[in-house]
Every structure is written in C-alpha cells, then in structure tokens.
C-alpha positions in Angstrom: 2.2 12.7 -14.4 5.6 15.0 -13.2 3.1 17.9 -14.0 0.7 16.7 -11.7 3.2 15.5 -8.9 4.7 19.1 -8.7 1.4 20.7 -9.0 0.2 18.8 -5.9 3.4 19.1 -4.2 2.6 23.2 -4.0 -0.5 22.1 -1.8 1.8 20.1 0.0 0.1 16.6 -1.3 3.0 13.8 -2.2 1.8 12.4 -5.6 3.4 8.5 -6.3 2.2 6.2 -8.8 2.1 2.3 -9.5 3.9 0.9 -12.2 0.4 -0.6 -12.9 -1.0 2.7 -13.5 1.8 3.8 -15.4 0.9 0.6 -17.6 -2.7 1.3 -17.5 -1.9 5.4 -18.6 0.0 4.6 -21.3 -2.0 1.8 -22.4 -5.3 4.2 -22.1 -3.7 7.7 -23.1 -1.5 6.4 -26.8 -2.9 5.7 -30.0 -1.6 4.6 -33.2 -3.2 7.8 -34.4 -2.7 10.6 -32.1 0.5 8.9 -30.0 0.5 10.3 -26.6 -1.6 13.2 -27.1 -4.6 11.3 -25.9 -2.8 10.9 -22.3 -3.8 14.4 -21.1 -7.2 13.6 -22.0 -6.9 10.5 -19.7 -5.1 12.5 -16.9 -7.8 14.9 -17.0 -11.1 12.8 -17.1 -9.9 9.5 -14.8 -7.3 11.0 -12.5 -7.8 14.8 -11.6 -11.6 14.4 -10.7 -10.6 11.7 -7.5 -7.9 14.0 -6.4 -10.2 17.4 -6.5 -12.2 15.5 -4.7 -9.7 14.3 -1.9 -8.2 18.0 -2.1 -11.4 19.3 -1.2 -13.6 17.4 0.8 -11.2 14.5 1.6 -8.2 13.7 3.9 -5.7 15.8 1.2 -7.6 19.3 2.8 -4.2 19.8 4.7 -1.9 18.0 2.7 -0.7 14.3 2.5 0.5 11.7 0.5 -1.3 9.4 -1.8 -0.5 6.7 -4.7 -2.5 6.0 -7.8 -3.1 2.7 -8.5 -5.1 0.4 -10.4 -8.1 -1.9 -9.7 -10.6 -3.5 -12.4 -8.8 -1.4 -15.0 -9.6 2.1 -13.3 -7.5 4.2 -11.8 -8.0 4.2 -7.9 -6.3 6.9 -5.4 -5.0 4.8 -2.3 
C-alpha cells in the first residue's frame, strides 16, 4: 500500500489507511499457498477501482486526502 501512497501522492492525493484495513488486506491478499502474492490482486480489484473513480469524477480531481477503511468486510474510501 507504500506503492499506492506514493503513486497518489504525485497527483497530490494523501493516501492513509486504517489498521482495520490493514487487517482486512492482509487477511484477504495471503494464502497458505501463494503467501502474499495474492495482495496485489486484492489492491487491484477492491481498492484502485474507488480511487480512479474519486481521481476522476470525484472530490480527489484536484487533489486531497483520503483514508481506507473498512465497513461490512469491504474496503470503503472515507
């Protein structure tokens, strides 16, 4: 999730995270059979899709700040 922060710090967007959704990543993107290899998959499918969305059409257009957390066992951008 560093990756991410720093990428969305270049369009000026201040990425935090809950320790929640920390929990919930690493719960959701590690395996007993592929380790952490999954958690790009989980990054990619549950986390970048709400932010594209915020960085395009959303309140993140000119930059911002936001925090992922979790609600119902989904990642929600706050």
């Amino acid at each position: 999730m560093k990756e991410l922060a720093a990428l969305l710090l270049a369009r000026k967007v201040e990425f935090t995270w809950t320790e929640q959704a920390a929990a919930l990543l690493k719960e959701l993107g590690t395996s007993r059979e592929f380790g952490a290899r999954e958690m790009d998959r989980v990054i990619q499918d549950r986390i970048k899709p709400q932010l594209v969305d915020q960085l395009l059409f959303g309140r993140l257009k000119k930059g911002g700040a936001v925090v992922l957390d979790t609600a119902d066992r989904e990642f929600v951008i706050l």
